[in-house]
mmCIF file as Biopython writes it, N, C-alpha, C and O atoms, coordinates in Angstrom:
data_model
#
loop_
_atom_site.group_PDB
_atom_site.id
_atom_site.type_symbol
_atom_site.label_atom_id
_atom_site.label_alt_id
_atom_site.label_comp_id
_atom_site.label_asym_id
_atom_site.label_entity_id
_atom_site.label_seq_id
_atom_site.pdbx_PDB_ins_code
_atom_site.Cartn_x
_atom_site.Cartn_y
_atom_site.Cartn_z
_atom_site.occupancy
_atom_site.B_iso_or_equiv
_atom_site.auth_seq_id
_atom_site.auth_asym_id
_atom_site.pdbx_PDB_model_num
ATOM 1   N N  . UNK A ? 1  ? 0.814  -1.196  0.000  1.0 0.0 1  A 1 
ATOM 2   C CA . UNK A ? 1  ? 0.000  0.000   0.000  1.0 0.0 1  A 1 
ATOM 3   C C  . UNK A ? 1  ? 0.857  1.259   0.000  1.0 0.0 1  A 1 
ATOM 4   O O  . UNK A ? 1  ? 0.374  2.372   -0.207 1.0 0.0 1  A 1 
ATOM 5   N N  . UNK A ? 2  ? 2.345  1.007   0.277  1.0 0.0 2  A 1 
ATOM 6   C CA . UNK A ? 2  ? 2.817  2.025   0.038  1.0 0.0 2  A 1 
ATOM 7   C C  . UNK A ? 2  ? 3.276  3.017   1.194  1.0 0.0 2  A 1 
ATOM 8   O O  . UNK A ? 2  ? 3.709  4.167   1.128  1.0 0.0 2  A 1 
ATOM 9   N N  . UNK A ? 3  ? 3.027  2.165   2.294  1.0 0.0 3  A 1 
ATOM 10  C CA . UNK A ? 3  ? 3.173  3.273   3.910  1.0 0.0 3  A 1 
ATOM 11  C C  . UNK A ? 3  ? 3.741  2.253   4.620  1.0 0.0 3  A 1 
ATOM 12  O O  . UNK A ? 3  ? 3.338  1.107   4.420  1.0 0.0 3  A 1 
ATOM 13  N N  . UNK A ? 4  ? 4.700  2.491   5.499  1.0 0.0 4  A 1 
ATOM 14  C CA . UNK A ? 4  ? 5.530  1.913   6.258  1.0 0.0 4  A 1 
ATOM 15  C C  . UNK A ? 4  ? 4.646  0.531   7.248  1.0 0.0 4  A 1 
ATOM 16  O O  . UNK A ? 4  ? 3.454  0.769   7.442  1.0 0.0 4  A 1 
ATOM 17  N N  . UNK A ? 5  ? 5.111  -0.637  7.756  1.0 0.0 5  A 1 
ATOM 18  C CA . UNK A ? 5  ? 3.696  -1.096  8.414  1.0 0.0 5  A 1 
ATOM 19  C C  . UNK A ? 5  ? 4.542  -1.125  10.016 1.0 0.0 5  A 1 
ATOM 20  O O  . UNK A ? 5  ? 4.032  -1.614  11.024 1.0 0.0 5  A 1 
ATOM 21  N N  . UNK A ? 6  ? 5.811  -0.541  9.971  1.0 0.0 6  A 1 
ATOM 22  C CA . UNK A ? 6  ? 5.182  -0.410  11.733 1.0 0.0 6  A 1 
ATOM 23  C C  . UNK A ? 6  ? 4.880  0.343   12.888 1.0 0.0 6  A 1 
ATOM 24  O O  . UNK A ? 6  ? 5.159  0.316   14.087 1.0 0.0 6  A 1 
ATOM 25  N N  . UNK A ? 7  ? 4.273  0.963   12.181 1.0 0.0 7  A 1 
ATOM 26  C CA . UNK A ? 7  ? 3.162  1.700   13.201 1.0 0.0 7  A 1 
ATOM 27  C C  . UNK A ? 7  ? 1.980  0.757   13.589 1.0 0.0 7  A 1 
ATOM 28  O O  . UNK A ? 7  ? 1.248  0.928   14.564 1.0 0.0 7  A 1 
ATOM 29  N N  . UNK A ? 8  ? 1.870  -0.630  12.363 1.0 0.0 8  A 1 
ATOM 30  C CA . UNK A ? 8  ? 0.557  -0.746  12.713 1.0 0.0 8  A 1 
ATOM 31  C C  . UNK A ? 8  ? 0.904  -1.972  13.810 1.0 0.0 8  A 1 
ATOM 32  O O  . UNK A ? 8  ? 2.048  -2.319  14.106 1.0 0.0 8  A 1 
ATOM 33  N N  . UNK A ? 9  ? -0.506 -2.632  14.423 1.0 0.0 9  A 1 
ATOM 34  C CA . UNK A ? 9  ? -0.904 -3.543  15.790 1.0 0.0 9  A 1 
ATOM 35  C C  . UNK A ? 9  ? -0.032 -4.748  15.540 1.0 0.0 9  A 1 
ATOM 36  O O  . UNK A ? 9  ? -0.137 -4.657  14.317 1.0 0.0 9  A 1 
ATOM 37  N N  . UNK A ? 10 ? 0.647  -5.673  15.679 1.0 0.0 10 A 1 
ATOM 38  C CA . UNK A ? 10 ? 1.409  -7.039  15.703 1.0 0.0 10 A 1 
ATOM 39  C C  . UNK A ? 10 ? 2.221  -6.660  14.567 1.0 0.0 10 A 1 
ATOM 40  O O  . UNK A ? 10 ? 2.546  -7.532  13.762 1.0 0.0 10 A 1 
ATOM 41  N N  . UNK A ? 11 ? 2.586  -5.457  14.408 1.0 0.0 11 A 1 
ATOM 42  C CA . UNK A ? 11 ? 3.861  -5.691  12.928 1.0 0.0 11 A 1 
ATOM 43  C C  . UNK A ? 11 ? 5.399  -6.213  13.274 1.0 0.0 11 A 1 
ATOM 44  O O  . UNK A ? 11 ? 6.462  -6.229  12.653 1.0 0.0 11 A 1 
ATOM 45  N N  . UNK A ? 12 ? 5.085  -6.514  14.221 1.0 0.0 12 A 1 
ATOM 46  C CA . UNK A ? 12 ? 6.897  -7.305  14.799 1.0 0.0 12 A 1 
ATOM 47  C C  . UNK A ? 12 ? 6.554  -8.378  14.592 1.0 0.0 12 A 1 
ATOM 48  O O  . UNK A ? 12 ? 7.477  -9.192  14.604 1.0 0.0 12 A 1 
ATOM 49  N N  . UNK A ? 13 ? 5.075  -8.974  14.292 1.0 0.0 13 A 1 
ATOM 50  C CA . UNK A ? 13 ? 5.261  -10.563 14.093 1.0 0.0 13 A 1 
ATOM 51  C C  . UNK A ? 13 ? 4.948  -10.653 12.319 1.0 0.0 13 A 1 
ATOM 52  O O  . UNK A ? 13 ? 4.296  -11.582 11.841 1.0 0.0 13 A 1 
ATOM 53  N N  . UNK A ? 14 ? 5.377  -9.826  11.699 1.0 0.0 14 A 1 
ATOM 54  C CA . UNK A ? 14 ? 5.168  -9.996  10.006 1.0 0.0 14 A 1 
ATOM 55  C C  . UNK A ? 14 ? 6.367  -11.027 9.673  1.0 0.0 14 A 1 
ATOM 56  O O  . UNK A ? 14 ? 6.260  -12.009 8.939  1.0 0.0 14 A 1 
ATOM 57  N N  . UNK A ? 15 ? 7.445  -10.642 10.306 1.0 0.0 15 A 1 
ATOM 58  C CA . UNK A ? 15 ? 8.675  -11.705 9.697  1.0 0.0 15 A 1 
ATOM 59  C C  . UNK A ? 15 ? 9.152  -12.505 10.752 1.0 0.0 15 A 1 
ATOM 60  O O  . UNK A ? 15 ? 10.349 -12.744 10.909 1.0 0.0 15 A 1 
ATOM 61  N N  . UNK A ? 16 ? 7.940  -13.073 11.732 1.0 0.0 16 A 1 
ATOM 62  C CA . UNK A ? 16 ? 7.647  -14.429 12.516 1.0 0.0 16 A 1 
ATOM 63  C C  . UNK A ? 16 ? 7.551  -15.359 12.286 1.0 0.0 16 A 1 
ATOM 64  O O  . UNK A ? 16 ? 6.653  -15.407 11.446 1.0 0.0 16 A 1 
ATOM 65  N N  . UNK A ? 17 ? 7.946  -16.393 12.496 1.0 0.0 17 A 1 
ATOM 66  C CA . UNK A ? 17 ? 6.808  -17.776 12.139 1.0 0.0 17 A 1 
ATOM 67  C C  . UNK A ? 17 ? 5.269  -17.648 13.411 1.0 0.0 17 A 1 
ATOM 68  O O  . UNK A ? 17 ? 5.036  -17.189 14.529 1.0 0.0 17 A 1 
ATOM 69  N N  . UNK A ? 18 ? 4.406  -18.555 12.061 1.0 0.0 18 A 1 
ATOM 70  C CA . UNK A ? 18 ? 3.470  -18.343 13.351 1.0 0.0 18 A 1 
ATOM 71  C C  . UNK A ? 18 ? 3.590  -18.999 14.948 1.0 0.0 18 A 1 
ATOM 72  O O  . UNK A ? 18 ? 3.062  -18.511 15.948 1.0 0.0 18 A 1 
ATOM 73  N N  . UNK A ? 19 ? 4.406  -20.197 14.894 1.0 0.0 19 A 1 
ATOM 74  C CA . UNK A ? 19 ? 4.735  -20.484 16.050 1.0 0.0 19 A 1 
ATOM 75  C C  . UNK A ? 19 ? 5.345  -19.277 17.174 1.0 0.0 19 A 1 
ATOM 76  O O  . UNK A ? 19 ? 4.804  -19.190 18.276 1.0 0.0 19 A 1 
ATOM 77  N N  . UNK A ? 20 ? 6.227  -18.582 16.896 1.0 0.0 20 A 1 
ATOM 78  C CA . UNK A ? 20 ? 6.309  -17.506 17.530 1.0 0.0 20 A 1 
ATOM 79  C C  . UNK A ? 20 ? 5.421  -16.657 18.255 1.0 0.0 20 A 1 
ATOM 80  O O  . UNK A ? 20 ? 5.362  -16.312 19.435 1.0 0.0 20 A 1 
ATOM 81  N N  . UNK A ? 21 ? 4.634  -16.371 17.065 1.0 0.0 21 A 1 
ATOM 82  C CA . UNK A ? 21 ? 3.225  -15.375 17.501 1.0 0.0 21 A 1 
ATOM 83  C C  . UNK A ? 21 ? 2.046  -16.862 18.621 1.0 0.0 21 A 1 
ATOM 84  O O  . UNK A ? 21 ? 1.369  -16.549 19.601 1.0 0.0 21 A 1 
ATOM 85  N N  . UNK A ? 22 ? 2.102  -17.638 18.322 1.0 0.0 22 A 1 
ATOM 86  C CA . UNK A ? 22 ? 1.589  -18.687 18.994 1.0 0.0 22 A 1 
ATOM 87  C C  . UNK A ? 22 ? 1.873  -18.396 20.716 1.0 0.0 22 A 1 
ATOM 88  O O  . UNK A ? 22 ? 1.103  -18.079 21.623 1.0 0.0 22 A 1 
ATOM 89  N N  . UNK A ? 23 ? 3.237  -18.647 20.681 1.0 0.0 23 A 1 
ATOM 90  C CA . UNK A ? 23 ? 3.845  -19.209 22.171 1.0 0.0 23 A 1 
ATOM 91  C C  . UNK A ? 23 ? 3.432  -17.514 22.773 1.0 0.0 23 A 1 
ATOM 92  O O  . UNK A ? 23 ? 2.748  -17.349 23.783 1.0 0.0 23 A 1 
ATOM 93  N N  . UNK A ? 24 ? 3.897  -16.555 22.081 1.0 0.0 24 A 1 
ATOM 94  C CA . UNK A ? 24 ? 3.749  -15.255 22.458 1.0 0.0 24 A 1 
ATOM 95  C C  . UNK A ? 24 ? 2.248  -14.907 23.225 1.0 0.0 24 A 1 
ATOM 96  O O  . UNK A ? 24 ? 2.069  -14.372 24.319 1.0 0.0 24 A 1 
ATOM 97  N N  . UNK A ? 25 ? 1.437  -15.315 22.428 1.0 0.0 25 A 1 
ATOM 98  C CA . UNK A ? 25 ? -0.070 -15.069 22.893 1.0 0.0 25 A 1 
ATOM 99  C C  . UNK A ? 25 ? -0.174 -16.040 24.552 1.0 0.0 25 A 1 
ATOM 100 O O  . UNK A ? 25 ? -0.527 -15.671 25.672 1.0 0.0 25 A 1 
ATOM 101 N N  . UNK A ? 26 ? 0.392  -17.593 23.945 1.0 0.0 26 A 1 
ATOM 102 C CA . UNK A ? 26 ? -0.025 -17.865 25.228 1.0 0.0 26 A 1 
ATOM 103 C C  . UNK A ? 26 ? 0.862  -17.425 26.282 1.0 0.0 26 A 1 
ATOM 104 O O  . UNK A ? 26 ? 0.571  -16.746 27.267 1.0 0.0 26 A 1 
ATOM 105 N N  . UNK A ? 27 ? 1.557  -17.720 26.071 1.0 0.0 27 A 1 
ATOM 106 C CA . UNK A ? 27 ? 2.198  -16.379 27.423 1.0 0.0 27 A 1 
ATOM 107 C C  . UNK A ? 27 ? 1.624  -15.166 28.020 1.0 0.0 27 A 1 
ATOM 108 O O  . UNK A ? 27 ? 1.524  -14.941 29.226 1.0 0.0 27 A 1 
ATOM 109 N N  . UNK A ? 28 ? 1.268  -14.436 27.085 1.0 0.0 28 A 1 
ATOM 110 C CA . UNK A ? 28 ? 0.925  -13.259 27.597 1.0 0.0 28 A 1 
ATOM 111 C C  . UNK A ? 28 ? -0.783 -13.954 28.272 1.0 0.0 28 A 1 
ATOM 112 O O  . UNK A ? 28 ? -1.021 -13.991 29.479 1.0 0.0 28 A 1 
ATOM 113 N N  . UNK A ? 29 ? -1.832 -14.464 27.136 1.0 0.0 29 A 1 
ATOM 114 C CA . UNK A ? 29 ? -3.124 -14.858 27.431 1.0 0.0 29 A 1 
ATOM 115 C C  . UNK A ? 29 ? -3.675 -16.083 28.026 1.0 0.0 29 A 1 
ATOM 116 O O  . UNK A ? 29 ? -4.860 -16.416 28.067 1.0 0.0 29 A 1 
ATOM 117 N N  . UNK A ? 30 ? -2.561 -16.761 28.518 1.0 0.0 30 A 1 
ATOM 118 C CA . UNK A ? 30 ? -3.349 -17.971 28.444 1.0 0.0 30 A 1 
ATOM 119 C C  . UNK A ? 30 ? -2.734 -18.552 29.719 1.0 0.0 30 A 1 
ATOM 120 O O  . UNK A ? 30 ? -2.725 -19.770 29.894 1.0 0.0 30 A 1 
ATOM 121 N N  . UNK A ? 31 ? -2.185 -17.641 30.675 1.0 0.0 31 A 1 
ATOM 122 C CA . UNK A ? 31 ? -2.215 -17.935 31.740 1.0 0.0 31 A 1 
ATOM 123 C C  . UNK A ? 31 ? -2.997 -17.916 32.803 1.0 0.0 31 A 1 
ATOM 124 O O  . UNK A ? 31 ? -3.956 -17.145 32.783 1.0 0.0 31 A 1 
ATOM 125 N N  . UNK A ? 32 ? -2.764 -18.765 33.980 1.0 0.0 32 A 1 
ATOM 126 C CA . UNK A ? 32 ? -3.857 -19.449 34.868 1.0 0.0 32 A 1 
ATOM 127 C C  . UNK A ? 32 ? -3.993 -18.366 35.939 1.0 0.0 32 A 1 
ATOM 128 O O  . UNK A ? 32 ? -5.043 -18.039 36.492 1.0 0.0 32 A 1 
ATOM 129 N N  . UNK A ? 33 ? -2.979 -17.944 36.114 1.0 0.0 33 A 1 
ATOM 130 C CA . UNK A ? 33 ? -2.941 -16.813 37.284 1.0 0.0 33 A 1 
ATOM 131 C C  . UNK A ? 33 ? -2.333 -15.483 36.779 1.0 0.0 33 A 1 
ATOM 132 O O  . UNK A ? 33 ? -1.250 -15.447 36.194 1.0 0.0 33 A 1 
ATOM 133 N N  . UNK A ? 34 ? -3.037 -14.468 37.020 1.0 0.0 34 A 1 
ATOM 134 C CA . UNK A ? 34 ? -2.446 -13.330 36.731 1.0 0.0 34 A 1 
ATOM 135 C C  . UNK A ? 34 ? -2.556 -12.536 38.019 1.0 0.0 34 A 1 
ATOM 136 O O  . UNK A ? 34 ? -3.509 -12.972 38.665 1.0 0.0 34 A 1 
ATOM 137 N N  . UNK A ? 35 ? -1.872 -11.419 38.709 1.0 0.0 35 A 1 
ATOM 138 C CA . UNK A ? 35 ? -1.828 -10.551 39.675 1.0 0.0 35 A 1 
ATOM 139 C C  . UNK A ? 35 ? -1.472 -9.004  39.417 1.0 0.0 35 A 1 
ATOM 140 O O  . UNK A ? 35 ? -0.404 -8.677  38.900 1.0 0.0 35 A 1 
ATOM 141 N N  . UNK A ? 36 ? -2.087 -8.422  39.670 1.0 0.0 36 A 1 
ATOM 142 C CA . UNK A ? 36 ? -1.962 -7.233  38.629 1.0 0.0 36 A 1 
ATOM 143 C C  . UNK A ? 36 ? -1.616 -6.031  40.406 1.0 0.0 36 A 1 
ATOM 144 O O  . UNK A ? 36 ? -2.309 -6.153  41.416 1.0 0.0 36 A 1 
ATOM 145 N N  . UNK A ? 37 ? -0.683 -5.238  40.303 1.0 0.0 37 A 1 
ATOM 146 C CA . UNK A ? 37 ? -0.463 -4.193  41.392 1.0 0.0 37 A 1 
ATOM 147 C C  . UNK A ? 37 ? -0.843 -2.963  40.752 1.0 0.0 37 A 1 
ATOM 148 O O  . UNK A ? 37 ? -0.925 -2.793  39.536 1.0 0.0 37 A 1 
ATOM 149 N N  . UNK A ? 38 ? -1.165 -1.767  42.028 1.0 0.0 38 A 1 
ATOM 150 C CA . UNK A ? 38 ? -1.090 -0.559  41.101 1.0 0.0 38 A 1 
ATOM 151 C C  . UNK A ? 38 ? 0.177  -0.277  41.477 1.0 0.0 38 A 1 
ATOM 152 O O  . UNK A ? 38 ? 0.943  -1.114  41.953 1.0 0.0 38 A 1 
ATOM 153 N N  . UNK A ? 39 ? 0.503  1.156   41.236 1.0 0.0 39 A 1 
ATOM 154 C CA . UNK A ? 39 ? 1.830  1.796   41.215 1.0 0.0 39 A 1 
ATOM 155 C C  . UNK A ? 39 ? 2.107  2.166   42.794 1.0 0.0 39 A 1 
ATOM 156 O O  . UNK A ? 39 ? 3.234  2.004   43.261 1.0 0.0 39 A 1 
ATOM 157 N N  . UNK A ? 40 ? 1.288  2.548   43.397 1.0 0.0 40 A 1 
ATOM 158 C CA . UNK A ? 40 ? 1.113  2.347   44.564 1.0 0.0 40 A 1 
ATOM 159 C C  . UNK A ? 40 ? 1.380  1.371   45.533 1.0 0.0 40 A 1 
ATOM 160 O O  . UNK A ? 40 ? 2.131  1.495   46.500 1.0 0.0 40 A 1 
ATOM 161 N N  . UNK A ? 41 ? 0.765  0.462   45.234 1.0 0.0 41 A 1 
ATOM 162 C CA . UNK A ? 41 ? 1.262  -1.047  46.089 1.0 0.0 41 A 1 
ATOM 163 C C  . UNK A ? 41 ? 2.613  -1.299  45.650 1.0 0.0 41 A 1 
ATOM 164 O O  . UNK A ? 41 ? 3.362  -1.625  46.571 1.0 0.0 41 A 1 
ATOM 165 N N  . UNK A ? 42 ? 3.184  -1.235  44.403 1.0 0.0 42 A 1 
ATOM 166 C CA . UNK A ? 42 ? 4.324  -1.517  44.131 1.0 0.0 42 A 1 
ATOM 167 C C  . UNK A ? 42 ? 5.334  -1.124  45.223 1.0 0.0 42 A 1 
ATOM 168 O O  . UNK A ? 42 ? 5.986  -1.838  45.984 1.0 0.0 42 A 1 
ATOM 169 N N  . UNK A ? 43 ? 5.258  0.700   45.035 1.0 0.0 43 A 1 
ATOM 170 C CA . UNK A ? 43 ? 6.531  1.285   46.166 1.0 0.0 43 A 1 
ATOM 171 C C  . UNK A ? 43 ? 6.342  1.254   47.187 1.0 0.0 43 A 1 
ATOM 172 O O  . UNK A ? 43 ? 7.197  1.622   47.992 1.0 0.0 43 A 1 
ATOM 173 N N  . UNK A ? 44 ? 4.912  0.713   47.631 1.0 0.0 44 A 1 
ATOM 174 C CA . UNK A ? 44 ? 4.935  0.205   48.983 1.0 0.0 44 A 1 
ATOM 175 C C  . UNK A ? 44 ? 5.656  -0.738  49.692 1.0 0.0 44 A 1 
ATOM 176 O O  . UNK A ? 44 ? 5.414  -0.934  50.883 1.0 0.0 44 A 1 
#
């Protein structure tokens, strides 16, 4: 199209295999436990 693509959403996984983008997701999504702090509790 003529415009650079990375600006756009997942363009680091264009010259991935999809296995990559695979393991990536579940990592980030597909875990059992997540624990989330605010910034607050952190420097506490």
């Amino acid at each position: 199209m003529g415009f650079p693509a990375e600006g756009l959403p997942l363009s680091y996984y264009r010259a991935k295999s999809f296995y990559v983008m695979r393991t990536d997701a579940l990592d980030r999504f597909g875990t059992r436990l997540e624990q989330r702090f605010t910034r607050q509790e952190i420097e506490k």
